[in-house]
C-alpha positions, 0 to 999 in steps of 0.5 A: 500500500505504501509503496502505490501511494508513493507511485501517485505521490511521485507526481503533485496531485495538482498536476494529476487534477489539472490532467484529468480535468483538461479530459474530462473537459474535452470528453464532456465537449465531444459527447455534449456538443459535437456528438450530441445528436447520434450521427454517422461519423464521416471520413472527414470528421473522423481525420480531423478529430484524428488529427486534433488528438494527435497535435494535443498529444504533441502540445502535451509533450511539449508542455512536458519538455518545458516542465520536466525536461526532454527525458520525460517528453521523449517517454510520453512520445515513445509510450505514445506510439507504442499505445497508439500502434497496439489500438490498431488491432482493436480497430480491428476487433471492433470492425468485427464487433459491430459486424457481428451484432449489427451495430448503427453506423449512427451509435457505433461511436457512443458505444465507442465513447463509453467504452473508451471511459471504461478503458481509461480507468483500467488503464489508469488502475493497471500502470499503477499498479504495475508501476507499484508492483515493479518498484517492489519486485523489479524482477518481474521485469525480466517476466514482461520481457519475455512476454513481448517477446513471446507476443510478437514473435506471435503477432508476426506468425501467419494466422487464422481471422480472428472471429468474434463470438459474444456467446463464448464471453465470459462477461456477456454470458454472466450478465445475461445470467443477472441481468435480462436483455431486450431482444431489439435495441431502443435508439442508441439506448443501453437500457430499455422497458420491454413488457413493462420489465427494464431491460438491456439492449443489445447495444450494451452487450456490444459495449461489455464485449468492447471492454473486455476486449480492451482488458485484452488488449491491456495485457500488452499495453502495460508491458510495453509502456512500461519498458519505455518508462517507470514514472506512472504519470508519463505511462498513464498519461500517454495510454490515455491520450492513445485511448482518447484517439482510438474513436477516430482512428477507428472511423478513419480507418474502417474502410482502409484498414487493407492498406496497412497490411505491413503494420502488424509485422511492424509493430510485431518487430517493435513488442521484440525489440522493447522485450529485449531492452527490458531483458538486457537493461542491467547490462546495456542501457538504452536510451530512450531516444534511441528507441523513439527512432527506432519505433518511428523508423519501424512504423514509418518503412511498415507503413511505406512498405504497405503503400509501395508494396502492391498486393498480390491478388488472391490465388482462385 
């Protein structure tokens, strides 16, 4: 206990007030003005919410140059990347999500939006809690090395479609059994009445197999941010400025995703490479500038690589 109230501490409560308000104050502005009427997402708001996320988290890097210095501004960005390279394979799973249940063009980014709340405080638990757990027991340290590179190592390994089945989810199925559900949903609503009982829609099932998809994901995530600093507030700062942006990446890139074909071995290379700098960090220091340019040059050739490379068309 006394060594996760050190981890909040190692930060003024000010600057994690100031934070938080600052998103708090900008969710409330896209849910209450921007998103206020249901709607669907075009290319276009979705590229220029992209890019609005995209210059904050810069402006906050910099305001963390100014503040702390280039070590910790060079973590945020790092940590940054990293994080918003792991959110493609939710893109993905969220693709085949809303697929699945049907899901409204015009509610997929409520859905999205909750669920992104729901992510921030997990996220915001679990970089705690590993920051606390890694300061008492730095050797599992060796264990989050190995597991990176287990994954990608994995990642990189030809594979099957991934399928989405909510009747196999733990979470889905444990509602239904407290919980019943509408068999239709009610205008974008995660509640309803139906036959004077009040009820779930479907639309809530979607938002539970969304969150613990990203309790998923995580088990990456906090590894891999955690390679690239120890200091809780940079790490949790970067996830969540990654998770925030995560909405509009995924209407941005929906219709697209085919074109980044070489990403996942690229961001594959980047989980073994931070894997090994966690292994070998006793003996070989690495800086965290150098693996900045390494994750951007990995992302920048995959991404090249996707859009010179042409496709090979399917064998009939």
């Amino acid at each position: 206990m006394l060594s996760l109230l050190s981890v909040i501490d190692a930060m003024p409560w000010w600057g994690w007030t100031a934070f938080f308000a600052f998103i708090t104050a900008m969710l409330a502005l896209d849910l209450g003005v921007f998103q206020k009427e249901s709607h669907v997402v075009s290319m276009k708001e979705a590229l220029g919410w992209c890019v609005v996320w995209v210059l904050l988290a810069l402006s906050f890097s910099a305001l963390l140059w100014q503040w702390r210095g280039p070590e910790p501004a060079q973590q945020f960005l790092a940590g940054y990347l990293i994080e918003l390279c792991l959110s493609v394979d939710n893109v993905f799973v969220f693709i085949l999500v809303f697929a699945y249940f049907k899901v409204a063009p015009q509610y997929q980014h409520r859905v999205l939006f909750w669920g992104i709340i729901g992510a921030v405080l997990m996220r915001a638990i679990f970089i705690v809690v590993g920051v606390s757990v890694i300061v008492r027991f730095h050797w599992i340290l060796y264990l989050f090395g190995a597991f990176l590179i287990y994954t990608g190592i994995k990642m990189a390994l030809p594979s099957k479609e991934a399928e989405v089945d909510p009747e196999h989810n733990f979470a889905v199925k444990l509602f239904r059994k407290f919980y019943p559900v509408a068999p239709h949903n009610d205008h974008g609503h995660f509640f309803t009445i139906h036959q004077g009982r009040r009820m779930a829609t479907p639309l809530f099932i979607v938002l539970i197999v969304i969150e613990t998809t990203d309790l998923v994901f995580a088990l990456d995530s906090l590894p891999a941010v955690l390679a690239i600093t120890k200091d809780s507030f940079v790490a949790l700062t970067s996830n969540i400025f990654a998770i925030l942006g995560l909405r509009s990446l995924y209407f941005a890139l929906s219709g697209i995703m085919g074109l980044f074909r070489y990403l996942k071995v690229g961001l594959a290379l980047i989980l073994v490479f931070i894997g090994v700098k966690m292994l070998i960090e006793h003996w070989v220091n690495i800086t965290t500038g150098v693996s900045l340019a390494v994750i951007g040059g990995v992302l920048t050739t995959s991404i090249l690589m996707s859009w010179l490379i042409p496709q090979k068309p399917a064998k009939t």
